[in-house]
N, C-alpha and C positions, 0 to 999 in steps of 0.2 A: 903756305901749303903745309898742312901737319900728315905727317905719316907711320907706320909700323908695321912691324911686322905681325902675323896673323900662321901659328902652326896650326893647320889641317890636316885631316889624314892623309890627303892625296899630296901633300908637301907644302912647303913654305909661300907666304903670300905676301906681298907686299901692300898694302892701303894705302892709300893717299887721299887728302881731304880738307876742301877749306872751309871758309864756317857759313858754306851756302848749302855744300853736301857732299858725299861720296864720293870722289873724283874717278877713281882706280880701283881695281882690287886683281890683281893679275899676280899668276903662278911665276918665280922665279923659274927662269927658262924659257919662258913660251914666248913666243913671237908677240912680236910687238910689245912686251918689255917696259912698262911705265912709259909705251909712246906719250911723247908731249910734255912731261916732268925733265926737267933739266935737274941734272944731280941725282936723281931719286934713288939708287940704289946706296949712294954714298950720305944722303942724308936721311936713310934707312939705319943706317948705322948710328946716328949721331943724334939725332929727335928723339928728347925725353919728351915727346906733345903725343904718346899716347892716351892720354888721359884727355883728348880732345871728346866733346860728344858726339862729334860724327862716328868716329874713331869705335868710342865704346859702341855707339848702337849698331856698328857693321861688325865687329867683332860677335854682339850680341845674339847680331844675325843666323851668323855661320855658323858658331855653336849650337842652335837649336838646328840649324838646317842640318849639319852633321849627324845630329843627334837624332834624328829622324822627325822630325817637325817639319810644320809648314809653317816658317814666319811669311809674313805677309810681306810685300815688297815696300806697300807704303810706309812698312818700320824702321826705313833707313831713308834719309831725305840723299840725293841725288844731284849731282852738279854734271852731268856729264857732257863734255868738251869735243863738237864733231863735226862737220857739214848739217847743215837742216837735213839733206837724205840719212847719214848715218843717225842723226837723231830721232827723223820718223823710223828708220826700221828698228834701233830698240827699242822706241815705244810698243811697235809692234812684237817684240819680245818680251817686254813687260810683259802682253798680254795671253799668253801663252801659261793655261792654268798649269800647275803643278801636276806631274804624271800623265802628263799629255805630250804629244808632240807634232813638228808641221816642218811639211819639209822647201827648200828652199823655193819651189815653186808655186807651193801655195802661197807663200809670202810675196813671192813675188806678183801675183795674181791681187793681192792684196792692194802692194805699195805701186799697182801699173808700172810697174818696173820687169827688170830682165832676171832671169835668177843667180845669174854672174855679178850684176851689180850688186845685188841681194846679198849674196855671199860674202862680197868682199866688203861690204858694211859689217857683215854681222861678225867677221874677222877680227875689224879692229872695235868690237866693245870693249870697253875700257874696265868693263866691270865683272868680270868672272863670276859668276857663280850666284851672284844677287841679279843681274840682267841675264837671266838663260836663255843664253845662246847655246848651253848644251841640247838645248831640247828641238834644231833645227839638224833635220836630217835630206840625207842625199833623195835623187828620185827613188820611188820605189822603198821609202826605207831604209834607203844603207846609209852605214856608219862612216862618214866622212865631213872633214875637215873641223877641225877644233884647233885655235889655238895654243890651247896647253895640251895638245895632245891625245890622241883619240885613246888612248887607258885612260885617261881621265874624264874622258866623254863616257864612255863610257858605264865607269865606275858613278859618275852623278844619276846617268839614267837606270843604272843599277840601283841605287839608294832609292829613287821613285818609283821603281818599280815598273817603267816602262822598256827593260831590256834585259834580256838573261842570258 
């Protein structure tokens, strides 16, 4: 597992990535925390392997997505580690254009699932900000539950333009 650090505006991130794809990309603090990485914060510290190409092309990502771009999601190749449910419902966050959004019960409606189950897949994505899960809101349109934090849900649907 190669990994690094990744400074954002909305704060520090930590990557993780083997040479299949993208593993992690989660906000130091937020729940769930490199769930599934043994060590990762401490060999956050210690891995000169940012110079991996997963590495670079998710770093590459963020910077244009920061920068107010729309990279595409197929520009970061993807490994993500979960239940076959959590892995259908971030595919179905993959799909979720840019500046859009869908709230847990339309997803739910989707995946014939409940939107509790819905939710607490979409909780633990492993991948902030390149799988957006910011862009899943409560009934009705309200702002809740985001892992790193509803200022940072926020502030992403801020950047898109889907929230003032």
């Amino acid at each position: 597992m190669f990994t690094c650090d990744y400074e954002s505006p909305l704060g520090r991130m930590l990557l993780a990535a083997d040479d299949a794809g993208l593993a992690g990309a989660w906000f130091y603090g937020q729940r769930y925390f490199a769930f599934g990485l043994e060590d990762a914060e401490k060999s956050a510290e210690t891995d000169a392997s940012a110079d991996s190409p997963v590495l670079f092309a998710a770093r590459r990502w963020l910077d244009a997505y920061f920068a107010g771009g729309r990279p595409s999601v197929t520009d970061v190749p993807l490994a993500l580690r979960g239940t076959a449910f959590q892995r259908r419902v971030w595919g179905v966050l993959l799909a979720i254009p840019y500046g859009e959004t869908r709230t847990y019960g339309e997803l739910a409606a989707v995946l014939c699932s409940s939107p509790r189950a819905v939710g607490a897949a979409v909780g633990k994505n492993p991948v902030s900000v390149i799988v957006p899960c910011h862009r899943v809101l409560g009934a009705g349109g309200s702002l809740t539950g985001y892992a790193g934090g509803l200022e940072r849900k926020q502030a992403l649907l801020a950047l898109e333009d889907t929230w003032t």
